[in-house]
C-alpha positions in Angstrom: -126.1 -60.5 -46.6 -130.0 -60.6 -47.3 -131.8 -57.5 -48.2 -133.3 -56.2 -45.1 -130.0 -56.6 -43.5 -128.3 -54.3 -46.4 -131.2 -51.9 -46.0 -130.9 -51.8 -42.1 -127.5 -50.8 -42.7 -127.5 -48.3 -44.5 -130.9 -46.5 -42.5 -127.9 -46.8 -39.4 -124.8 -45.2 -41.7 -127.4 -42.4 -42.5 -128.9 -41.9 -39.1 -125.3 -41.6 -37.8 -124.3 -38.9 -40.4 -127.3 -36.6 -39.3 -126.5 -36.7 -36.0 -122.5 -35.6 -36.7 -124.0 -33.1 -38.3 -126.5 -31.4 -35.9 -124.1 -32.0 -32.8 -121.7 -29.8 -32.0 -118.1 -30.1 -31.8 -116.9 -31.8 -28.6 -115.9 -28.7 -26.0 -118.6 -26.2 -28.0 -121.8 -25.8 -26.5 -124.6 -24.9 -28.7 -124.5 -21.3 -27.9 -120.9 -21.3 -29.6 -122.4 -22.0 -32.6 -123.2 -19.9 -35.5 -126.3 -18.1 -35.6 -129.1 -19.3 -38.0 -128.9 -17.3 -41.1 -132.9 -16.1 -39.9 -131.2 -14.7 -36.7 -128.3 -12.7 -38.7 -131.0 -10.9 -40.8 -133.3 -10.0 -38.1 -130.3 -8.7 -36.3 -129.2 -6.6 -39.4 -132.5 -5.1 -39.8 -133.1 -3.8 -36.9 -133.6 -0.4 -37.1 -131.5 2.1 -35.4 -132.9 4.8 -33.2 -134.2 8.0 -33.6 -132.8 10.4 -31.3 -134.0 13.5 -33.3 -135.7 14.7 -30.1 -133.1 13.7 -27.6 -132.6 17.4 -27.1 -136.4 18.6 -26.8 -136.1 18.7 -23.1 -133.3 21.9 -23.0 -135.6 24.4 -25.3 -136.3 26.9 -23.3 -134.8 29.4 -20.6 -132.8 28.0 -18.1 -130.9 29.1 -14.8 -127.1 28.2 -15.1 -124.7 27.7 -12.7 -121.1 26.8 -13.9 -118.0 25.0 -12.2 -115.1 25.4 -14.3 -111.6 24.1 -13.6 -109.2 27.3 -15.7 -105.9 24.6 -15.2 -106.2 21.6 -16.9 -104.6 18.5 -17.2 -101.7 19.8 -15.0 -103.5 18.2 -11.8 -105.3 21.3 -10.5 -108.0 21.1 -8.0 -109.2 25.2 -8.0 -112.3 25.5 -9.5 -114.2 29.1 -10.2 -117.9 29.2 -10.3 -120.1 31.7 -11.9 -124.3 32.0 -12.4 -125.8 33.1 -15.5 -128.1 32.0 -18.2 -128.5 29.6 -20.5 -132.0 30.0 -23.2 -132.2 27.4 -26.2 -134.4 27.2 -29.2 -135.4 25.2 -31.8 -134.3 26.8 -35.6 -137.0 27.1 -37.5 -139.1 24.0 -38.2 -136.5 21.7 -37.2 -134.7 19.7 -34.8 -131.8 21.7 -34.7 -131.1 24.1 -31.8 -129.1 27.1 -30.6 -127.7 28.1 -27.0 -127.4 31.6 -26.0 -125.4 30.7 -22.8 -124.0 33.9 -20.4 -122.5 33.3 -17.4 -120.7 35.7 -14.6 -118.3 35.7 -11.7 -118.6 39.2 -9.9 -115.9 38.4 -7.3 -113.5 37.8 -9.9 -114.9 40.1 -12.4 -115.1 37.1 -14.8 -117.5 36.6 -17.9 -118.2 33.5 -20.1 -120.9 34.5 -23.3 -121.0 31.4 -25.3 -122.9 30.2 -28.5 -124.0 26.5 -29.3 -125.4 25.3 -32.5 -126.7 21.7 -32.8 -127.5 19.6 -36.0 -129.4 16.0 -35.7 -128.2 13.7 -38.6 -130.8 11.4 -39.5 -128.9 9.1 -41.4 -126.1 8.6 -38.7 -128.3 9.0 -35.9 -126.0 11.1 -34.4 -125.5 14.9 -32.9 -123.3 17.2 -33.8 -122.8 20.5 -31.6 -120.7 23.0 -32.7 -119.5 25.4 -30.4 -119.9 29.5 -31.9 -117.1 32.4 -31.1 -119.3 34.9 -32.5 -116.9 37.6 -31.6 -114.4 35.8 -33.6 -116.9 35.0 -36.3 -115.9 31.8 -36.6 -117.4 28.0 -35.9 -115.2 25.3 -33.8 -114.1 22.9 -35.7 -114.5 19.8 -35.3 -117.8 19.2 -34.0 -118.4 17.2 -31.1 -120.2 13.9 -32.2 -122.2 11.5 -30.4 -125.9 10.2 -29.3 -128.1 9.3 -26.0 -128.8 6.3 -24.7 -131.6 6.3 -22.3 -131.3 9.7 -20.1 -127.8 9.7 -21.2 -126.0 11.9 -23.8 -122.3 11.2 -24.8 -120.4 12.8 -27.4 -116.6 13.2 -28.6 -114.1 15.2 -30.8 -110.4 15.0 -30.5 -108.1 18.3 -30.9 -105.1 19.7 -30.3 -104.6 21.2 -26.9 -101.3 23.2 -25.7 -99.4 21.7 -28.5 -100.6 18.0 -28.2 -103.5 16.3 -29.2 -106.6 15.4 -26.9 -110.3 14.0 -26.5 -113.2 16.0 -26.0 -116.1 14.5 -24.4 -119.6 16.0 -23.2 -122.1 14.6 -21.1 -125.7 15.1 -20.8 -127.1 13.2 -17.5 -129.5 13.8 -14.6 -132.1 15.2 -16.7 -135.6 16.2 -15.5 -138.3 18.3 -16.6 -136.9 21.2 -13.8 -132.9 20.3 -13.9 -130.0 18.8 -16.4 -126.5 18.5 -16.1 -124.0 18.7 -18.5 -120.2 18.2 -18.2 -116.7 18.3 -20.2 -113.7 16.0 -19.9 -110.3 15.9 -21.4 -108.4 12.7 -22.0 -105.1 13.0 -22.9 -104.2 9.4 -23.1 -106.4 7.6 -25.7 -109.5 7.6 -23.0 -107.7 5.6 -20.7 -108.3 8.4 -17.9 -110.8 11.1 -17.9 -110.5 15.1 -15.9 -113.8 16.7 -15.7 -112.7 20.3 -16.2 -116.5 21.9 -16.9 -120.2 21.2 -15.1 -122.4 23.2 -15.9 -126.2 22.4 -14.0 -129.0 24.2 -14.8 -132.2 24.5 -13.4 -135.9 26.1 -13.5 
């Protein structure tokens, strides 16, 4: 074989072992493929956001009125309402809050006074609200964790309820300068199905 010939051979051999290599795998397109190792960093480092003034909109006094379903998780539909108040303000220099939250059902000579404290995390970027039985003097445990996302607040504890153990979950949603909405649901099959048992909508 004369020396070009060996030479064009082997340019062939090594054009055709590039081009095994950048194809993909017959059946995978090339969006199967593995992200560049660029991508994966710039996807790590994106930063995660700051919701330490997701609650800035409730300071303030507010109007409350409260739908609340007293049977749950039996299949109930009888709901009792009640109008009250519900004031929240920042603690100290910080963006923690507390809820003074008082509520009242003449007709049935019923009364809700609640307490709410709530702590921003800035390292999980997450809320926790603690619900306050300051007759009781004591501080609901767990908390009920979670963030927003967009005008959307979501957040979750599980606990035991009448001897079996449930999820907790609050909403935050229809939020305006005037108006905001806020509702709780019980799951007691691992999320699977939800029954709104609390909405509360205040306005001012």
């Amino acid at each position: 074989m004369k020396p070009y010939s060996i030479l064009l051979a082997t340019l062939q051999l090594s054009l055709l072992s590039s081009a095994a290599q950048e194809s993909p795998a017959p059946g995978v397109s090339t969006s199967q493929q593995q992200p560049s190792q660029s991508s994966a960093v710039s996807a790590q480092a994106a930063p995660l956001r700051d919701g330490a003034h997701d609650f800035d909109f409730l300071i303030g006094n507010w109007k409350a009125h409260v739908r609340r379903l007293p049977d749950r998780l039996v299949g109930s539909t009888t709901w009792v309402e009640y109008y009250g108040i519900s004031n929240h303000k920042k603690i100290l220099d910080s963006n923690a809050n507390f809820e003074e939250f008082e509520v009242d059902n003449p007709e049935k000579h019923l009364h809700i006074k609640a307490q709410t404290l709530r702590l921003y995390n800035p390292d999980s970027h997450q809320w926790s609200i603690y619900p306050l039985d300051l007759d009781k003097g004591a501080l609901n445990l767990p908390p009920v964790v979670g963030q927003f996302a967009g005008n959307r607040g979501e957040f979750y504890d599980q606990e035991p309820y009448k001897g079996r153990s449930i999820l907790v979950r609050y909403v935050w949603l229809n939020i305006s300068p005037k108006s905001a909405r806020m509702e709780q649901s019980f799951s007691p099959d691992g999320a699977k199905t939800w029954e709104t048992n609390w909405i509360c909508e205040l306005a001012r």
